[in-house]
Each structure stands twice: as structure tokens, then as C-alpha cells.
NUDO-869011 format. One record per residue (C-alpha): x, y, z; residue number from 0; residue in three letters. Coordinates in steps of 0.05 Angstrom, whole numbers, always signed. Layout:
% NUDO-869011
px X, py Y, pz Z, koltor NUM, nuse ALA;
...
This chain:
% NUDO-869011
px +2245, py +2143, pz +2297, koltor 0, nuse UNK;
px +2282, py +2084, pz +2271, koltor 1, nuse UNK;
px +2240, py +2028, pz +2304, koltor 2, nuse UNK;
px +2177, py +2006, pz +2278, koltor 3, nuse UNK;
px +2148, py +2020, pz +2346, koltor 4, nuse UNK;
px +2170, py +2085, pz +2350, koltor 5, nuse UNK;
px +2149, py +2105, pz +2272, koltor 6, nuse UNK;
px +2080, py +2070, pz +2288, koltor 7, nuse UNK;
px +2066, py +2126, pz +2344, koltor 8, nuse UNK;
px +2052, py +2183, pz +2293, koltor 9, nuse UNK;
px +1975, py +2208, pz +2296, koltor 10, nuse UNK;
px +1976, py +2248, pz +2233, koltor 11, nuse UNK;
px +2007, py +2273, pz +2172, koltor 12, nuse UNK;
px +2027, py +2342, pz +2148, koltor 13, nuse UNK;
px +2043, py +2339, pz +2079, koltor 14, nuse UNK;
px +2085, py +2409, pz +2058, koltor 15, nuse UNK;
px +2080, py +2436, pz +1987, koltor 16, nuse UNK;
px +2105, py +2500, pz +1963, koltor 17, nuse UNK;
px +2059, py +2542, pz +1928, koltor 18, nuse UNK;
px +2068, py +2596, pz +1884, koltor 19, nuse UNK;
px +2009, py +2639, pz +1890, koltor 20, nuse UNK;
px +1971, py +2614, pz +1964, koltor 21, nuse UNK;
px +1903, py +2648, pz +1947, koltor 22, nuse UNK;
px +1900, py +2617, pz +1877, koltor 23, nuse UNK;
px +1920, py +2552, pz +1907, koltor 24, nuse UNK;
px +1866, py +2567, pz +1962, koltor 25, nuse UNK;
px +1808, py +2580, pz +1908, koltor 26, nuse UNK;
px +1832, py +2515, pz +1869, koltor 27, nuse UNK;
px +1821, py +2466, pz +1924, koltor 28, nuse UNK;
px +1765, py +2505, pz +1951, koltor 29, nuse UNK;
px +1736, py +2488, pz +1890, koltor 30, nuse UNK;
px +1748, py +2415, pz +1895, koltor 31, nuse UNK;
px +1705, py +2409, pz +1958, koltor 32, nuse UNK;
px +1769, py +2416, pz +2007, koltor 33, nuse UNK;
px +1761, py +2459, pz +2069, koltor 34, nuse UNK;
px +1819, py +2494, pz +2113, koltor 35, nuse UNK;
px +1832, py +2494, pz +2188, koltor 36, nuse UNK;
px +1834, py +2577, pz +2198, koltor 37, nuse UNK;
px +1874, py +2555, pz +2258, koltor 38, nuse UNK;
px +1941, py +2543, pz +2219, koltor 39, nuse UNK;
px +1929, py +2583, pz +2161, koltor 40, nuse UNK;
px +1954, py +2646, pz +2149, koltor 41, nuse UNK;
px +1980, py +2699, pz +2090, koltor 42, nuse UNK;
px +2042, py +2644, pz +2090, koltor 43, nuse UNK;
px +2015, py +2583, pz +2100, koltor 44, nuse UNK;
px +1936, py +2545, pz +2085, koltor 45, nuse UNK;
px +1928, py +2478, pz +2124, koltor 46, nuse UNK;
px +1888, py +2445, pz +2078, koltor 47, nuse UNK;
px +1842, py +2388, pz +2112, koltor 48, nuse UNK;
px +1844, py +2324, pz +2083, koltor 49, nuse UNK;
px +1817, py +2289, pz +2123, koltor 50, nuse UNK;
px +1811, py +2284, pz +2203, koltor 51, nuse UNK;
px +1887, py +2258, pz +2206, koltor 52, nuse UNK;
px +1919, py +2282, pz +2141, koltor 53, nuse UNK;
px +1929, py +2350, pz +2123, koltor 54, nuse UNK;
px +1967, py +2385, pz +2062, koltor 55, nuse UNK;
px +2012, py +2447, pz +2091, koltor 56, nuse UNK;
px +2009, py +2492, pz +2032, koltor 57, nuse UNK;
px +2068, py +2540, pz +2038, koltor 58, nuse UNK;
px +2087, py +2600, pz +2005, koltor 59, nuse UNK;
px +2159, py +2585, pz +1972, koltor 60, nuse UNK;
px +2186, py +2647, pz +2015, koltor 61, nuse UNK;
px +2162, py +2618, pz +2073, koltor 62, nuse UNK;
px +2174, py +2540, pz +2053, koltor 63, nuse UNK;
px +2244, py +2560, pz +2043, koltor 64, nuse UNK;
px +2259, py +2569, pz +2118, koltor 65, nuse UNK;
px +2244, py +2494, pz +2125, koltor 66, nuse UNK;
px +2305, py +2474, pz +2081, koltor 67, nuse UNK;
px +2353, py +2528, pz +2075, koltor 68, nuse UNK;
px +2411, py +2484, pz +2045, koltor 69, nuse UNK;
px +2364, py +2457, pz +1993, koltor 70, nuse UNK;
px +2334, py +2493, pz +1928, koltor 71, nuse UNK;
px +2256, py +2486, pz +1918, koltor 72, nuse UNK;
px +2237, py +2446, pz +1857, koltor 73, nuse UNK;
px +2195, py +2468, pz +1804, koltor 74, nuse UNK;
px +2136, py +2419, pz +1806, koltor 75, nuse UNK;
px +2111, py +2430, pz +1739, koltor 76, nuse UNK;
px +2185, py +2404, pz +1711, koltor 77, nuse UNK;
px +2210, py +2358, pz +1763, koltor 78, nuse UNK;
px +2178, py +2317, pz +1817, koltor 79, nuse UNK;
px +2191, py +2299, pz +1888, koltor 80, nuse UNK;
px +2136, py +2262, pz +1906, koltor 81, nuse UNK;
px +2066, py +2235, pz +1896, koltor 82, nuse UNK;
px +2017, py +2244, pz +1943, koltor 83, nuse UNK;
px +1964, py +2192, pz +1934, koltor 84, nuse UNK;
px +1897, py +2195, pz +1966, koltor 85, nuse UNK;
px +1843, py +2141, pz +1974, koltor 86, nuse UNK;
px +1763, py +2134, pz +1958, koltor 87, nuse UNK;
px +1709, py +2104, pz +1982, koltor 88, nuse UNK;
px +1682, py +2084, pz +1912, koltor 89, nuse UNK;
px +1715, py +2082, pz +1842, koltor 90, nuse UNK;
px +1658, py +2136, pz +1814, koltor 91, nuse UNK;
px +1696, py +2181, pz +1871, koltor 92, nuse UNK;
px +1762, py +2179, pz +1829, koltor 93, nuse UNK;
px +1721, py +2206, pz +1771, koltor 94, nuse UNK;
px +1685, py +2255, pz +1801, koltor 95, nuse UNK;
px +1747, py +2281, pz +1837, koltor 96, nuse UNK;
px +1784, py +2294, pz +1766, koltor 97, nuse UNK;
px +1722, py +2327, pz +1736, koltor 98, nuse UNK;
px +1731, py +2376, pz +1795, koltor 99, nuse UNK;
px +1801, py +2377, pz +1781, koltor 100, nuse UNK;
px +1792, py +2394, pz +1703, koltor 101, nuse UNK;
px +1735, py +2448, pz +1722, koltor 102, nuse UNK;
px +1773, py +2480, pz +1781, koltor 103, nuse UNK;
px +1832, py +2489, pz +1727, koltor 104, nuse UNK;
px +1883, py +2433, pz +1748, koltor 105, nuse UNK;
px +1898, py +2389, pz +1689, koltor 106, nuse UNK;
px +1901, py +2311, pz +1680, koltor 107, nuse UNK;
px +1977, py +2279, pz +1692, koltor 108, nuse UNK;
px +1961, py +2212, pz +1661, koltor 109, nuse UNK;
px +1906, py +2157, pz +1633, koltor 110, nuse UNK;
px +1860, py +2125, pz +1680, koltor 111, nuse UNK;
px +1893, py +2061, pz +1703, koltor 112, nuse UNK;
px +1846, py +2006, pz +1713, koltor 113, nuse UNK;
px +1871, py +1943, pz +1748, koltor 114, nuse UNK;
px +1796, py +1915, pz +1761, koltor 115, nuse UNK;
px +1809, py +1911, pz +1836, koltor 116, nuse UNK;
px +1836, py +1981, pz +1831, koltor 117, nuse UNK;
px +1832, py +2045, pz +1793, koltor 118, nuse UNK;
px +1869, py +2103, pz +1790, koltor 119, nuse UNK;
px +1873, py +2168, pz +1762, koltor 120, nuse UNK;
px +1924, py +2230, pz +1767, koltor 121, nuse UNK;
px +1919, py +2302, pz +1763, koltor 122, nuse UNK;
px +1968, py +2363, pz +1766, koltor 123, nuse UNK;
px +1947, py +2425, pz +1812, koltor 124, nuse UNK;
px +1962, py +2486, pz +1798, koltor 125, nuse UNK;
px +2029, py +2491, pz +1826, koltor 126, nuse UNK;
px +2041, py +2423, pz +1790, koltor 127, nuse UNK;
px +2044, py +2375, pz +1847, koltor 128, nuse UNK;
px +2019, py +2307, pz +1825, koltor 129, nuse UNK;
px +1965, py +2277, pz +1865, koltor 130, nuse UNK;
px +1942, py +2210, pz +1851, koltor 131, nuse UNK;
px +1869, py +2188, pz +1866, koltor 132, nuse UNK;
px +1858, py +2118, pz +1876, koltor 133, nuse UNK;
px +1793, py +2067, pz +1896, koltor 134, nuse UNK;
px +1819, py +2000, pz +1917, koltor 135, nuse UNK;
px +1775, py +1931, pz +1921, koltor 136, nuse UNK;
px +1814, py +1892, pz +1969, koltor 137, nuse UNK;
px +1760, py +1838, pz +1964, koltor 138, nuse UNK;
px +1780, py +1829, pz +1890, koltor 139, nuse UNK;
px +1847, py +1836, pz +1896, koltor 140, nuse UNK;
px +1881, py +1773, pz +1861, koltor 141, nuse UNK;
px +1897, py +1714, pz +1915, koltor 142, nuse UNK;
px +1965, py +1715, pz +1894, koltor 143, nuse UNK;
px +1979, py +1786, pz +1914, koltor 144, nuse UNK;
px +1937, py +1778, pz +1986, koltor 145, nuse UNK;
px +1983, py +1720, pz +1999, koltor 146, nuse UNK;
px +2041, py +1759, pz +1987, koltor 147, nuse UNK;
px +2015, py +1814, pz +2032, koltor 148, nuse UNK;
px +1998, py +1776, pz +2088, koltor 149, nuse UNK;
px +2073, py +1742, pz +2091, koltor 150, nuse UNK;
px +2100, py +1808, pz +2086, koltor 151, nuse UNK;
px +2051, py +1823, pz +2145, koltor 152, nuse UNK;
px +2065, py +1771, pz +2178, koltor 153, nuse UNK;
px +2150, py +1781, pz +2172, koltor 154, nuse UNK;
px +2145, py +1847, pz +2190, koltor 155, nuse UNK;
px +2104, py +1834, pz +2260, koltor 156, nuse UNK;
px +2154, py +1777, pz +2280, koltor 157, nuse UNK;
px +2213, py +1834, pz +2266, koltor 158, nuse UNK;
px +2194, py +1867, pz +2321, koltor 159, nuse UNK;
């Protein structure tokens, strides 16, 4: 997968958390409005449906442990691996995402960041993966930064 090409040819994304406790973790996104595809889920493993092409693999660490058997699991409520950062149609979304959060028992991982053209907040799940939940404005995004995007845009098509 090392050309662009090549990379640009995947249809959808499995994210794969380890989880400590998969029917608590179940009932806390349940609770957040998120449904799961019965198809892949299982007393090891919930596919949690994001949206029609992203999907969060929650594993049980047993089970997530035959994915990486050279590597230790981290504990997500001391370190962090990643950040998985999800998108909204409207900035009152963010907000009413993190009340769900805080009512569902996940907690908040940081202040609201306000940009203007975008806002973002962050949240903690049970299990203590950061998710980030973002609303962006691209039509006031500053001029400056558009610029910039486009000649990155524009460099990366030409690379290929």
C-alpha cells in the first residue's frame, strides 16, 4: 500500500479498540445513539456502526491480544495511542454528543475548543479511549489556510 493509488482504494475503516468489559462498553454507546452490525459482533468482539463506511471494532483485550502478540495492550485511561476524531453536521451536534457522553457515564477529556470556523470537543469512554468530536465550517475557514490547502492539494495530485 505504499502508493497513493493503491492507499486511495480502501472502502472503509475498522477502527480496533480494546475493551475491558464488551457489554458495559455495548450499553455506553448504545446509549449515545450508536447501533451495532449483529453480523460481526459477538461475546468477543461488537462492530460498532459509525457510519455506513466507518466502524469501531470493539475487542475484548483477550481476544484483541491475538492481533498483536509481540506487543502489550495499553491502558487507555493512562496512556494514549490514538485519537479517533469524528465529524458533524452542525456545531450544536458536538454538544449534544458530549451531553450524551456525560449522561451515558463517559467523562469530558478537555475544554471546548472554538476556532470560529471550527469547534471541538473531547470525551473519554469508558475504557478511556479519547474520541474527539468536531463541526468544521469550511466556508469560514480563514483564506490563508484554504490557500495553503489547495497547494498542498494541488502538490500532492501532480506526485502521482
Amino acid at each position: 500500500m505504499g502508493q497513493n493509488a493503491e492507499a486511495n482504494s480502501a472502502t472503509k475503516i475498522f477502527v480496533n479498540l480494546p475493551v475491558k468489559d464488551l457489554k458495559k462498553t455495548m450499553d455506553f454507546f448504545s446509549k449515545l445513539g450508536f447501533k451495532f452490525n449483529p453480523m460481526f459482533t459477538d461475546e468477543n468482539a461488537a462492530c460498532l456502526v459509525i457510519s455506513e463506511d466507518i466502524y469501531a471494532m470493539l475487542l475484548v483485550e483477550k481476544f484483541f491480544k491475538n492481533f498483536i502478540p509481540d506487543k502489550e495492550i495499553c491502558d487507555a485511561r493512562s496512556s494514549a495511542e490514538a485519537l479517533v476524531a469524528l465529524s458533524t453536521k452542525t456545531r450544536e451536534e458536538v454538544d449534544e454528543v458530549i451531553k450524551k457522553v456525560l449522561a451515558a457515564g463517559g467523562s469530558e477529556y478537555r475544554q471546548a475548543q472554538d476556532y470560529g470556523w471550527m469547534y471541538g470537543r473531547a470525551f473519554q469512554d469508558i475504557d478511556g479511549h479519547i474520541w474527539e468530536i468536531f463541526y468544521m465550517d469550511m466556508n469560514t475557514m480563514p483564506e490563508e489556510m484554504k490557500n495553503k490547502a489547495k497547494r498542498v492539494n494541488s502538490e500532492l495530485i501532480s506526485n502521482n
